[in-house]
C-alpha positions as CSV (number, residue, x, y, z in Angstrom):
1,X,50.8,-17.7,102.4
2,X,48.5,-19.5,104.5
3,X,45.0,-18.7,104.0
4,X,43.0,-17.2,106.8
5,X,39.4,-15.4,105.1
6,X,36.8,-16.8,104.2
7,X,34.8,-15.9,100.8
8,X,31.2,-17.2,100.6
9,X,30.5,-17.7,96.4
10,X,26.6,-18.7,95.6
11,X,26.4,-21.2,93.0
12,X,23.8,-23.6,91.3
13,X,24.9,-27.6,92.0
14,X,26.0,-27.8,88.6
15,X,28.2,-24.9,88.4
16,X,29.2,-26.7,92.1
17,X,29.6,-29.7,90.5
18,X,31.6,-28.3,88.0
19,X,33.6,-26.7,89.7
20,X,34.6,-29.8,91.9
21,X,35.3,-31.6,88.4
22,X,38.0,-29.2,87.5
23,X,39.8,-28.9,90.9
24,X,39.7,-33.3,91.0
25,X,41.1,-32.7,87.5
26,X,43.9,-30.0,88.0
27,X,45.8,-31.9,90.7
28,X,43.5,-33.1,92.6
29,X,43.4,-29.7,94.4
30,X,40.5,-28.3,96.2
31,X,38.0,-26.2,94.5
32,X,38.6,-23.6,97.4
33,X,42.3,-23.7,95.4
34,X,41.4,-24.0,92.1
35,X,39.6,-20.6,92.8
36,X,42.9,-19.4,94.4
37,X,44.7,-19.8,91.3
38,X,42.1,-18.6,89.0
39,X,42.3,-15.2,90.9
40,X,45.9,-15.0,91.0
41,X,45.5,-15.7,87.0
42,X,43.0,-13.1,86.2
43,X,44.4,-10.4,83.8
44,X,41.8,-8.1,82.8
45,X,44.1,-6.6,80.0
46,X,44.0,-10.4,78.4
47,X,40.9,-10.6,79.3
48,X,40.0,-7.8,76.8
49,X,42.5,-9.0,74.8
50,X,40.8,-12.2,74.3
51,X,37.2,-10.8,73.4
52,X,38.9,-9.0,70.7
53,X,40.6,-11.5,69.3
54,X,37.1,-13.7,69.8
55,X,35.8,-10.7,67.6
56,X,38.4,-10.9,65.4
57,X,38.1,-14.9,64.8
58,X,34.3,-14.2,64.1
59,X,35.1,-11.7,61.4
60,X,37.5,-13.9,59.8
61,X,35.3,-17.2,59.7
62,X,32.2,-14.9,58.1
63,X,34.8,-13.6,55.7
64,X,37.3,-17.1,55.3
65,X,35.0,-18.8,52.6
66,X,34.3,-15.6,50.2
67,X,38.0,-15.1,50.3
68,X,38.7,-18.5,49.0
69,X,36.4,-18.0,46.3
70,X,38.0,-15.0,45.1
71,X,41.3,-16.3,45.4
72,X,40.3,-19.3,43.6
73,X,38.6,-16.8,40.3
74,X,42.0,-15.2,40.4
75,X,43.9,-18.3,39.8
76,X,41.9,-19.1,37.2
77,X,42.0,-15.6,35.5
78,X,45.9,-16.0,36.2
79,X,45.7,-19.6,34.0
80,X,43.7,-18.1,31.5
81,X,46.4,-15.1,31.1
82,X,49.2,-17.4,31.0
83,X,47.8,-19.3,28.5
84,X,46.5,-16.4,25.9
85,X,50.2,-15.2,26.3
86,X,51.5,-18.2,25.7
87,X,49.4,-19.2,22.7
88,X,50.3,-15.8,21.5
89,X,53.9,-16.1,21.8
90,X,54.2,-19.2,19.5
């Protein structure tokens, strides 16, 4: 579809810049395509998806290294059981 509006989109020069960076990048296309594609892309569904999951990931890194601890005290609790009952079998 050939493209015949026009969209002015203010911008500082190194959001500009950067934008020129990605389109050279991607192709080389123009940024006026780049910013095509990203429209055509946009899903606000994943978009919300994404933020969750972004939510989710924090939750998981604040919780990761407690839960190797506690998995670690188990295994050792699990050794020490293991080796009472075994001492007490012979």
């Amino acid at each position: 579809m050939a493209a015949g509006e026009r969209v002015v989109v203010l911008m500082s020069r190194a959001e500009k810049a950067a934008l020129e960076a990605k389109a050279a990048s991607a192709g080389p296309i123009s940024a006026g395509e780049l910013i095509r594609r990203a429209v055509e892309a946009y899903d606000e569904q994943a978009q919300t998806e994404a933020e969750e999951l972004k939510a989710l990931l924090r939750v998981l890194a604040a919780t990761h290294a407690e839960t190797l601890r506690q998995l670690e005290r188990a295994e050792r609790k699990l050794d020490e059981t293991l080796s009472d009952l075994a001492d007490a079998g012979r």
